[in-house]
C-alpha positions as CSV (number, residue, x, y, z in Angstrom):
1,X,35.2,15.5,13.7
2,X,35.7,16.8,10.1
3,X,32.8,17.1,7.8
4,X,32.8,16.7,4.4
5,X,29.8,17.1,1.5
6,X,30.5,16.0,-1.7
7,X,28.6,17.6,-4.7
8,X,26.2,15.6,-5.1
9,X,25.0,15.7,-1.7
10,X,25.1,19.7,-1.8
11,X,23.3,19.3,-5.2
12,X,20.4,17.3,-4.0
13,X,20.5,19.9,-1.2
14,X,19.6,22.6,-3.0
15,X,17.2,20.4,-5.2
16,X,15.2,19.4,-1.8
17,X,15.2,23.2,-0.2
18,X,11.8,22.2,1.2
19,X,13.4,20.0,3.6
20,X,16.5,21.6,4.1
21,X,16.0,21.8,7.6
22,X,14.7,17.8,8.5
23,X,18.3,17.5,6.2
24,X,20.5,20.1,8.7
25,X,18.8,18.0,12.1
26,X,19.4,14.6,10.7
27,X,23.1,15.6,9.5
28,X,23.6,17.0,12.7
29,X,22.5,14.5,14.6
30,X,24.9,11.8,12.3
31,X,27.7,14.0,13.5
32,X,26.4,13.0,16.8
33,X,26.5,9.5,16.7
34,X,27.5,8.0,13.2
35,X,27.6,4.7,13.7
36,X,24.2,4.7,16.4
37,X,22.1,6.7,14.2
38,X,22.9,5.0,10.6
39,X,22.6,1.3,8.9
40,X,24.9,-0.1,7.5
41,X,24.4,-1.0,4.0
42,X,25.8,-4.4,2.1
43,X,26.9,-6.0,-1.6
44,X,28.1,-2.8,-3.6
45,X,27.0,-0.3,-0.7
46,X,29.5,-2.4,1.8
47,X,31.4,0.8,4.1
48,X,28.6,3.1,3.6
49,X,25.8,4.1,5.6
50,X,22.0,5.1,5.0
51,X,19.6,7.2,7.7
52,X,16.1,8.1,6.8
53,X,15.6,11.9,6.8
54,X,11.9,11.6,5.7
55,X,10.0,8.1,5.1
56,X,11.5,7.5,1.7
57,X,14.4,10.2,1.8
58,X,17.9,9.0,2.7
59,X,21.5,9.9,3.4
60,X,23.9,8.3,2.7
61,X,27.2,8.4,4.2
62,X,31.0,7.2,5.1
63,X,32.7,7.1,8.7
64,X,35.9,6.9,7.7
65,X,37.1,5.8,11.0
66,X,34.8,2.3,11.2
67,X,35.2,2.1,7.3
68,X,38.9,1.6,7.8
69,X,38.3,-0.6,10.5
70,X,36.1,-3.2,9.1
71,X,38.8,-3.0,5.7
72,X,35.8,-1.3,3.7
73,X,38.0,1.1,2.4
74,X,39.7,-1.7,0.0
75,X,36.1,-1.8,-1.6
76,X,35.5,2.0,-1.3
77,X,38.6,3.8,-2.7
78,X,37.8,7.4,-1.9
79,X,40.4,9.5,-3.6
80,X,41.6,10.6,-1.0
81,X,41.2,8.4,1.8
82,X,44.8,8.7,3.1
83,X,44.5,12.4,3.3
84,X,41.7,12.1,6.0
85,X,41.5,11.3,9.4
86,X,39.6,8.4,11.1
87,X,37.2,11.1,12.6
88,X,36.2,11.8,9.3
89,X,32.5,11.9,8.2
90,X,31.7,11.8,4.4
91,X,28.1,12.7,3.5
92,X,28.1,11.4,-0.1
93,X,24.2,11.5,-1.3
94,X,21.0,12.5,-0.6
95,X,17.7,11.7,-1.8
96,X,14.9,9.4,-2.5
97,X,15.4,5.7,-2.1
98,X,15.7,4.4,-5.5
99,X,17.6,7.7,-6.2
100,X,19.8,7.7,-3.9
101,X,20.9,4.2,-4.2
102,X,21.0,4.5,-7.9
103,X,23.7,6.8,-8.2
């Protein structure tokens, strides 16, 4: 499986060093089990994914694999979708609800 953060996910990372750890067990368990472990989100979220880290503290995340799958990837246009593989996971944000939802 190939992992991939964008920056704004590594931002937040370093913004939320306090939890940096609760961050590294949930990620790792994602790369576990992506599509168990997450929800999927709807409307302008459709081919992502959230999982609570904390009570109010989410990632949020692509499988590019199911995203393809479901045709999500018409809605989500990464950039470089056709360069990755199917067992691709995309870890896109990180952060508090409202934050990380409003980005």
């Amino acid at each position: 499986m190939e992992v991939l953060f964008s920056d704004a996910f590594v931002s937040s990372l370093n913004k939320h060093i306090s939890i940096k750890k609760a961050i590294q067990n949930k990620v790792d368990m994602i790369v576990r089990n992506p599509i168990g472990l997450g929800e999927p989100l709807k409307g302008t979220f459709r081919g992502y994914y959230s999982c609570p880290v904390k009570k109010n503290f989410l990632v949020i995340y692509l499988y590019c694999k199911i995203c393809r799958k479901k045709g999500d990837s018409t809605i989500v246009l990464c950039d470089d979708c056709i360069k990755c593989a199917d067992e691709t996971l995309r870890f896109v944000e990180l952060g508090p609800h409202d934050k990380a939802y409003g980005k």
